[in-house]
C-alpha positions in Angstrom: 140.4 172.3 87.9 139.8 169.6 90.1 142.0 168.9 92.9 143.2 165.2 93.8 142.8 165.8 97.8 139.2 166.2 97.3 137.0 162.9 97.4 135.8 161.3 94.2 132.5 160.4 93.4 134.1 156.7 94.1 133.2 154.8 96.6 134.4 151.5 97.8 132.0 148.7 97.7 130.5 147.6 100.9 130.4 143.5 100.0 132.7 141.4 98.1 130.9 139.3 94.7 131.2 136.1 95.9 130.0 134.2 92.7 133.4 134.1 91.1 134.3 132.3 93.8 132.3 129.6 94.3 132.0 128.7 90.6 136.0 128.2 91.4 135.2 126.4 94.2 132.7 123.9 92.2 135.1 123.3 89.3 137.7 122.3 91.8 135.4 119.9 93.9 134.2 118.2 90.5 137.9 118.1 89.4 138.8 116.2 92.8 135.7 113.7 92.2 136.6 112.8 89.2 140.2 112.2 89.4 140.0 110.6 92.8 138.5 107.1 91.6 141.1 107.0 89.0 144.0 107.9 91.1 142.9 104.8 93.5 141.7 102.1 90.8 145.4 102.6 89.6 147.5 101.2 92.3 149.9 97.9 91.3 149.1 94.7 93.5 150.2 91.6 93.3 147.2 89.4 95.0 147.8 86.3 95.9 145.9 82.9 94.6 145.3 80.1 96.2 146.7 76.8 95.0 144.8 75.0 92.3 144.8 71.3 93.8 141.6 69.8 92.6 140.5 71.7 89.6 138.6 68.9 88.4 134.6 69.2 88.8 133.4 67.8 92.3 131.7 64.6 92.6 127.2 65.4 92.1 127.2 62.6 95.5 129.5 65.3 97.2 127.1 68.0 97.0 124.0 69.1 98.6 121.9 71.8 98.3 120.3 73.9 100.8 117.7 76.2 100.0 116.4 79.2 101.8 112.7 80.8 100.4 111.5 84.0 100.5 109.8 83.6 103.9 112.8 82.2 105.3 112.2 78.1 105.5 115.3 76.5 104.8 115.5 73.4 102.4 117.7 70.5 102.2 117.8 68.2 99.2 114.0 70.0 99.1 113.3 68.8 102.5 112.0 71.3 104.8 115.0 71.5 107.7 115.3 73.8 110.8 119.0 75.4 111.4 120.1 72.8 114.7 119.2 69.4 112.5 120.7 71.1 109.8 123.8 71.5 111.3 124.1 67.9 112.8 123.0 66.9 108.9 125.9 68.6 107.2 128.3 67.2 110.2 126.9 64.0 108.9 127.7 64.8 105.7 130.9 65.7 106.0 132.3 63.1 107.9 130.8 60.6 105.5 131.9 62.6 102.7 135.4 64.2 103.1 135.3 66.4 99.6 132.1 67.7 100.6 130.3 70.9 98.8 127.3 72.6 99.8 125.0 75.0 97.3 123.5 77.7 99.4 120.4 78.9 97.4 118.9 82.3 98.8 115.8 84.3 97.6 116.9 87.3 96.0 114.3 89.0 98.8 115.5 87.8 101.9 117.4 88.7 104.4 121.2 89.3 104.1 121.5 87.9 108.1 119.2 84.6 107.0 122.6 83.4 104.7 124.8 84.5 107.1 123.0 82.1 109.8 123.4 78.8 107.1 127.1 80.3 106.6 128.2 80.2 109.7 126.3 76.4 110.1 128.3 75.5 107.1 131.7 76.9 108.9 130.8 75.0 112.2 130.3 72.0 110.3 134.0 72.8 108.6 132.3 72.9 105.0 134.9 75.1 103.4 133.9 74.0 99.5 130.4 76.3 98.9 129.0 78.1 96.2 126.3 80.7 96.9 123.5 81.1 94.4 120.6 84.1 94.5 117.3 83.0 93.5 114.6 85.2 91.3 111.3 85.6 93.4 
């Protein structure tokens, strides 16, 4: 007979099976990532729009073009320009043309900091009707 003070052939395991666990651990982080986005895209606003007062197409004499290649000339009207005469140009403009628009034709290739200098030309010269335009290579 065998007697329950004496030890079993038992023994208790010297590490714990941690693969149970992280499988748990990856379902719940793929859970999380997926639900996230949703739970975010979801959210009620009411954004505001800006008043509609000339929805009629702009004048073709109220708009120029300025074009930027993919080695970084600028272009206005296809005229080879550099950013200070550009500047006094568009001032020009403007003043002679109170609804004036600009296009602002980039290279697909170039810089991001290339528009941004004819942007903020365009905002010192208080240009506030633009459309920006990428061009293929």
């Amino acid at each position: 007979m065998k007697r329950y003070s004496q030890r079993s052939g038992h023994s208790a395991m010297a590490e714990l099976n941690v693969t149970p666990l992280l499988d748990l651990a990856f379902v719940l982080l793929i859970i999380f990532i997926i639900t996230t986005p949703l739970l975010e895209s979801n959210i009620p606003l009411s954004l505001p729009v800006a008043p509609d007062h000339n929805n009629q197409a702009p004048d073709p004499k109220s708009i120029r073009t300025v074009s930027i290649d993919k080695s970084g000339r600028i272009y206005l009207e296809s005229k080879p320009i550099e950013l200070p005469v550009l500047e006094q140009e568009l001032i020009a403009f403007r003043v002679a043309t109170p609804d004036a628009a600009v296009v602002v034709r980039a290279d697909k290739s170039l810089r991001y900091q290339q528009v941004v200098d004819v942007m903020d030309i365009l905002q010192r010269a208080k240009i506030s009707r633009m459309h920006l335009e990428n061009v293929a290579p």
